[in-house]
Legacy VTK file of the C-alpha trace (Angstrom):
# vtk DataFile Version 3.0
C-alpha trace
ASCII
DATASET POLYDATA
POINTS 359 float
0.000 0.000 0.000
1.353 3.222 -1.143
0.363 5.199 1.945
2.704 2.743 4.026
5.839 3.932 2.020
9.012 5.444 3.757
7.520 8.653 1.545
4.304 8.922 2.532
5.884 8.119 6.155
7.512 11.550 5.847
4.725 13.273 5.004
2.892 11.833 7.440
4.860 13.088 9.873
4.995 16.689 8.772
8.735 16.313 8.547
10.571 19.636 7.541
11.555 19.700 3.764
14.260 22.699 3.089
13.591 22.797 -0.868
15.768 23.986 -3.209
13.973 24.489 -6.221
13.870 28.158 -7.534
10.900 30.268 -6.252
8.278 29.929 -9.613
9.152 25.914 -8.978
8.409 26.004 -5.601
5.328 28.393 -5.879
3.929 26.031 -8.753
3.680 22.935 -5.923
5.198 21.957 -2.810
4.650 20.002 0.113
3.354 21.301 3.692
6.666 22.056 5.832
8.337 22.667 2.826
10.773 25.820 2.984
11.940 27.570 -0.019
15.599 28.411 0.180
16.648 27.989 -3.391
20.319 26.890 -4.485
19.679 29.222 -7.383
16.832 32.227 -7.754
14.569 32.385 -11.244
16.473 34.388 -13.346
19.959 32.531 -12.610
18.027 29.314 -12.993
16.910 30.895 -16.365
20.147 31.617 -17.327
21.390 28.303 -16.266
18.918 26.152 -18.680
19.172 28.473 -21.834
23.058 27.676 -21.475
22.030 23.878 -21.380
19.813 24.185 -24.322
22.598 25.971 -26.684
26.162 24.528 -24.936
24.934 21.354 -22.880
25.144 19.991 -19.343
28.974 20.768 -18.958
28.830 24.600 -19.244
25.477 24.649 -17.342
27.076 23.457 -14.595
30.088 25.478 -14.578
27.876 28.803 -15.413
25.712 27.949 -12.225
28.772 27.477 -9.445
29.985 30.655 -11.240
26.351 32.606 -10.452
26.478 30.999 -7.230
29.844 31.552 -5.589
31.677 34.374 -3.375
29.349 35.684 -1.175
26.388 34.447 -2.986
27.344 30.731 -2.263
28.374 31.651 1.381
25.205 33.556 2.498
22.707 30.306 1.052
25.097 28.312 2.325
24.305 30.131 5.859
20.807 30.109 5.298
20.831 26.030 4.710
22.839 25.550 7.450
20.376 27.745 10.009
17.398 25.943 8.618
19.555 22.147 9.092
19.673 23.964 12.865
16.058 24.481 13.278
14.933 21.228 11.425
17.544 18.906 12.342
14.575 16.167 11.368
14.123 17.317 7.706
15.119 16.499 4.231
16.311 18.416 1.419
14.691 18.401 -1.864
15.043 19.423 -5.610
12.925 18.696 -8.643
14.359 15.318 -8.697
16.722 14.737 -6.230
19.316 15.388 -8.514
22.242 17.431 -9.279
20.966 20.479 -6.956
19.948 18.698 -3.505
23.404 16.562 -4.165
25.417 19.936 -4.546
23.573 21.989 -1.289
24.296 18.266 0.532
28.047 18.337 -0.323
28.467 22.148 0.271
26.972 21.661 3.754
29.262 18.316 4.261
31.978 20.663 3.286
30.909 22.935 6.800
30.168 20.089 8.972
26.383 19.537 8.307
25.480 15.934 7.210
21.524 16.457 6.009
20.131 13.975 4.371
17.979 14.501 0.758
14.875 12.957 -0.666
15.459 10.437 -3.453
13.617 11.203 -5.951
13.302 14.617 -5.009
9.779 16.579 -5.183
8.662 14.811 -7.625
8.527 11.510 -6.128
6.916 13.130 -2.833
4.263 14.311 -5.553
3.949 10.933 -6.826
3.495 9.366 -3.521
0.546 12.171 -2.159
-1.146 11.424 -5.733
-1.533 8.488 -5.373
-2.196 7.931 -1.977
-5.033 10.223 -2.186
-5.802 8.019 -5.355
-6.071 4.718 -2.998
-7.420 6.432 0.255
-10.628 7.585 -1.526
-11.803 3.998 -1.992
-13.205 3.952 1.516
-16.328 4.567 2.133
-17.416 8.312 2.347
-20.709 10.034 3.513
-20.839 13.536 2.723
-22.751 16.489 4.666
-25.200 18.347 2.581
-27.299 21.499 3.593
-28.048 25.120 2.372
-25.684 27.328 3.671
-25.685 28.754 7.460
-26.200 25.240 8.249
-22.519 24.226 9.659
-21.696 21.842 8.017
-18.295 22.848 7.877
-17.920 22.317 11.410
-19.785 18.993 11.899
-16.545 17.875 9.287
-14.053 19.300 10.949
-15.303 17.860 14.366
-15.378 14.139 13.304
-12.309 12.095 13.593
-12.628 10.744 10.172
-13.800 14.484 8.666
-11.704 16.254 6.333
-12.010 19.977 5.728
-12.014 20.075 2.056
-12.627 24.325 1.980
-9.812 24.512 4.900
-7.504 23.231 2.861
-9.024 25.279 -0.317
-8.676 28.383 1.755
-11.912 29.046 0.278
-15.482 28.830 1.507
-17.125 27.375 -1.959
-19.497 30.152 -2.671
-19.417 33.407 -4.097
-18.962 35.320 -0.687
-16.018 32.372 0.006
-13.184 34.089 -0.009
-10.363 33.927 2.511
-8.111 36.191 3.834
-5.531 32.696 3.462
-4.674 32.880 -0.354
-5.454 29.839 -1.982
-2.790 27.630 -3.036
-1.728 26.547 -6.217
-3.961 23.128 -7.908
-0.884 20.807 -6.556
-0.138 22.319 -3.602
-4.057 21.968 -2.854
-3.629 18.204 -3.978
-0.781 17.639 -1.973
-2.168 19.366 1.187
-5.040 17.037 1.052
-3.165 13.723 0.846
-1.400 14.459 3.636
-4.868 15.502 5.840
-6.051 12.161 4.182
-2.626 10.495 5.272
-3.533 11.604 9.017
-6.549 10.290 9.608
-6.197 6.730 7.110
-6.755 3.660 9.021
-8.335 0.097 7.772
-11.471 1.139 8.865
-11.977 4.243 7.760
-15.324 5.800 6.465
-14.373 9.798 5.289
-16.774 12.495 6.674
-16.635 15.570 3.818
-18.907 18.394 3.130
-21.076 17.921 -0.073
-18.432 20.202 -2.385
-19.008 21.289 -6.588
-16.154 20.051 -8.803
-14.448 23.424 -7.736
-13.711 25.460 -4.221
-13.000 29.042 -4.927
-10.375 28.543 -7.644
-8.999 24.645 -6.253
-11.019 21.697 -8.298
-11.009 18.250 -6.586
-8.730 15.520 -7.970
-10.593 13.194 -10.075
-10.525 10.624 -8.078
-12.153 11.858 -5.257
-15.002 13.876 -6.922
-15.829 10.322 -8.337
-16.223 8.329 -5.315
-17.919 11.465 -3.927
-20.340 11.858 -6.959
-21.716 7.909 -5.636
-21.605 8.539 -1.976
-24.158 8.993 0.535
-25.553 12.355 1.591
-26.705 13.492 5.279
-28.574 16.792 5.276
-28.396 19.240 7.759
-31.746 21.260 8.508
-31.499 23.828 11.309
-33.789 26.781 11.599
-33.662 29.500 9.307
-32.804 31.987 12.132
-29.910 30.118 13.714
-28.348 29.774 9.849
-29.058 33.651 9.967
-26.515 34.224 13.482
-24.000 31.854 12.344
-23.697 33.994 8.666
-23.808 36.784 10.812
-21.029 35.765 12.901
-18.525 34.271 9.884
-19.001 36.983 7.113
-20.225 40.442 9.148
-18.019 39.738 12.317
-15.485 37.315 11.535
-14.947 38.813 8.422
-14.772 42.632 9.425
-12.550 41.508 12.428
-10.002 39.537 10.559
-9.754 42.460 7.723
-9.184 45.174 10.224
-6.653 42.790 12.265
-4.752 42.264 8.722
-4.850 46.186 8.045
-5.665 48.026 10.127
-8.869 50.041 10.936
-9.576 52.594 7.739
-8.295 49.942 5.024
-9.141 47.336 6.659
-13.175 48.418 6.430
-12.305 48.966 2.523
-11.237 45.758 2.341
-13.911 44.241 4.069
-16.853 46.651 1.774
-15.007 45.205 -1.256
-14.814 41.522 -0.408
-19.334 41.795 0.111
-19.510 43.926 -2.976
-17.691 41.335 -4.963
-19.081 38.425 -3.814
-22.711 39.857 -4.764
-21.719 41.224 -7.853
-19.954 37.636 -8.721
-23.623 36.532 -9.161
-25.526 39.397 -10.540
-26.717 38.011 -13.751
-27.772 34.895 -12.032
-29.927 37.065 -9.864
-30.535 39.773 -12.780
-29.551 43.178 -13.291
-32.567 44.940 -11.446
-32.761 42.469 -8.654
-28.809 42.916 -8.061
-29.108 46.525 -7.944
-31.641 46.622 -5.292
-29.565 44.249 -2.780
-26.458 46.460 -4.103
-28.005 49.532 -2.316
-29.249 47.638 0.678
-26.040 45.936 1.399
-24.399 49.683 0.862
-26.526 50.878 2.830
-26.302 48.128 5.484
-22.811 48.560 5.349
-23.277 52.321 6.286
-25.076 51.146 9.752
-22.405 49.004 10.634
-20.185 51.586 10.112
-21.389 53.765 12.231
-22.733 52.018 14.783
-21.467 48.457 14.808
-24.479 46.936 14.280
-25.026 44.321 11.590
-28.850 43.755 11.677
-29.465 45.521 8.646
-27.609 43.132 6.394
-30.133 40.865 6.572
-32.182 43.143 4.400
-30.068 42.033 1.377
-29.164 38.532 3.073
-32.461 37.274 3.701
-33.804 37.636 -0.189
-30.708 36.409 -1.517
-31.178 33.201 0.728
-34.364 32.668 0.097
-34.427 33.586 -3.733
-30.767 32.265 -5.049
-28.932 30.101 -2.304
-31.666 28.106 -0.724
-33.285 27.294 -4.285
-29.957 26.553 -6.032
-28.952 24.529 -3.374
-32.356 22.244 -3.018
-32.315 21.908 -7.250
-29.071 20.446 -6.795
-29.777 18.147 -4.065
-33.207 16.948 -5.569
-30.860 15.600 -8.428
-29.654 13.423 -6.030
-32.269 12.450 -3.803
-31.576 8.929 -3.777
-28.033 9.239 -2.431
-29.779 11.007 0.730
-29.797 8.555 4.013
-30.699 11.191 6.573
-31.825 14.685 7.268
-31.886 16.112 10.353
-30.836 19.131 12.395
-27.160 19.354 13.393
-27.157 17.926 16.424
-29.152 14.713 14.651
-26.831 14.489 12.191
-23.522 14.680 14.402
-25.386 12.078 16.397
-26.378 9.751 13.425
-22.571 10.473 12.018
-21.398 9.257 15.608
-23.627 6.010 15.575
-22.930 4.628 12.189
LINES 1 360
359 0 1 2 3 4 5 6 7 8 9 10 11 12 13 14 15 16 17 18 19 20 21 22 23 24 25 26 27 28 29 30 31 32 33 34 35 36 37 38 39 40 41 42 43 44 45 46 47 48 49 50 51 52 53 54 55 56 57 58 59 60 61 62 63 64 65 66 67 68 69 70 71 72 73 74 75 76 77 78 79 80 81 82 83 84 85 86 87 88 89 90 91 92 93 94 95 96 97 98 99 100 101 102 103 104 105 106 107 108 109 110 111 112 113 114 115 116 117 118 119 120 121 122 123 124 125 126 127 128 129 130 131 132 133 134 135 136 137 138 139 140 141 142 143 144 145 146 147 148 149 150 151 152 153 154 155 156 157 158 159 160 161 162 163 164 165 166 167 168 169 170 171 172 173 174 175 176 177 178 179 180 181 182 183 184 185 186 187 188 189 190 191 192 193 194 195 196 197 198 199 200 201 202 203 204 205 206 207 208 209 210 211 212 213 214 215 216 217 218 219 220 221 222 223 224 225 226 227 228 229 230 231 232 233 234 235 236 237 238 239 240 241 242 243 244 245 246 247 248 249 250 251 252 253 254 255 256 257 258 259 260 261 262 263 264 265 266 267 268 269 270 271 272 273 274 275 276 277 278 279 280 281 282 283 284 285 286 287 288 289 290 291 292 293 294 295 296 297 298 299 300 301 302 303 304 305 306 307 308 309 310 311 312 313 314 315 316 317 318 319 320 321 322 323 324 325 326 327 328 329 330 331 332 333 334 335 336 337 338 339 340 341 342 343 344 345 346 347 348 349 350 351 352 353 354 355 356 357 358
């Protein structure tokens, strides 16, 4: 079983990975408790391949230990040797485990520093969280369905066997879903969740995930796993309208507002937070139509104005209410009646946490 391997072992583990790959490498996928501290930065690497394409491998090499030498080589070489410190657990890694692990290995052997590398480099961690991920979402999942407001993120994130698919998406999965967490890269997403998967895998397993679309803010779900979910059960969470009401109070008026003024500051900070619920309603105005966005556009401005001034948030639910009742709620029940027979049990959230511990 893949997930058993000495790779999947590391990951597992949340061992410390000092990569070496240049910064657009490393930003394009890389493992969690990987740290970027490249042997070489984008535009030597650059320079370093186009002399490989027109001279070969012989005066690539020699043109990168003459980009990276002097003081260059000697402050990385401080930097690797700080993080070897801090991490005296971890790995380094490359693309491949090749020539530029093997040459940060030997220049830290050459200070005193024995580090060991991953064979195989990033790409064979890749391979190992792909298809892990690939083998782990053969057990059994139930998913939690409900309109939004409902919690259904926490009932996941509460259950041993739950994984937070929009945690790890940095996203909430709807228009207003945005994060103050930028979302990662597609295989930094992927690789994220094979690990969380990784964590929790045991023999008898049964995965707890919110009922998700193909896509989570700008994430999509490996193939694999939106297939076994598209034939797995669905538990639906019903609570009253008015509880759904305080808890969308709480994570987009409060929560929201708080963590934007936290991040910067108190005059920007409301800017930032006025943006983030103009654009998520006008992300859906031609699904609610011109006129009908318009006349939630002024209420939410002019909900917005109240909560300025006074710190109230009560009338946002002048423009949250219709847009429930009218777009969310409706969209939400279409999609669900499509898959009515996949439903096993509805319930409010306390009957589903306690079917979801029972079964």
């Amino acid at each position: 079983m893949i997930q058993q391997s000495p790779l999947c072992a590391l990951l597992t583990a949340d061992t410390p990975l000092i990569d070496v790959r240049a910064p657009v490498e490393f930003q394009q996928g890389a493992m969690p408790g990987a740290r970027n501290l490249p042997l070489m930065f984008d535009e030597e690497r650059a320079a370093v391949g186009t002399c490989y394409k027109r001279q070969g491998p012989e005066a690539a090499l020699a043109l990168g230990h003459k980009l990276v030498s002097g003081e260059t080589r000697a402050r990385r070489i401080g930097e690797w040797i700080a993080a070897c410190q801090q991490a005296p657990q971890g790995y380094l890694c490359c693309a491949r485990g090749g020539q530029r692990s093997h040459i940060v290995q030997h220049w830290l052997r050459e200070h005193g520093v024995e580090y060991p590398l991953i064979p195989g480099g990033y790409k064979a961690l890749r391979q190992a969280a792909m298809q892990a991920t690939e083998e782990l979402v053969q057990h059994p999942i139930v998913l939690v369905g409900g309109c939004t407001g409902n919690n259904k993120t926490h009932l996941v994130r509460e259950h041993a066997c739950g994984v937070d698919l929009e945690g790890l998406a940095h996203h909430r999965g709807s228009s207003f879903g945005r994060t103050l967490q930028a979302q990662h890269k597609q295989a930094t997403f992927e690789n994220h969740l094979a690990v969380a998967l990784l964590k929790k895998a045991r023999p008898s397993v049964r995965w707890v995930l919110e009922d998700e679309g193909q896509t989570i803010g700008a994430n999509h779900l490996p193939e694999c796993l939106r297939a076994r979910m598209a034939q797995s059960p669905i538990v639906v969470v019903e609570d009253p309208f008015e509880l759904r009401l305080e808890r969308l109070r709480e994570e987009y008026f409060l929560r929201m507002h708080r963590e934007f003024t936290q991040a910067f500051g108190e005059e920007q900070g409301w800017q930032e937070y006025r943006e983030y619920l103009h654009h998520g309603l006008f992300a859906i105005r031609r699904r609610l139509g011109l006129e009908r966005f318009a006349q939630l556009t002024s209420r939410l401005e002019a909900a917005l104005v109240s909560q300025h001034a006074s710190g109230n948030t009560d009338a946002h639910f002048s423009w949250l209410v219709p847009l429930l009742e009218e777009y969310y709620d409706p969209m939400y029940r279409y999609q669900l009646e499509k898959k009515a027979e996949k439903i096993v049990f509805r319930g409010t959230g306390m009957e589903v946490r306690r079917w979801l511990g029972e079964e």
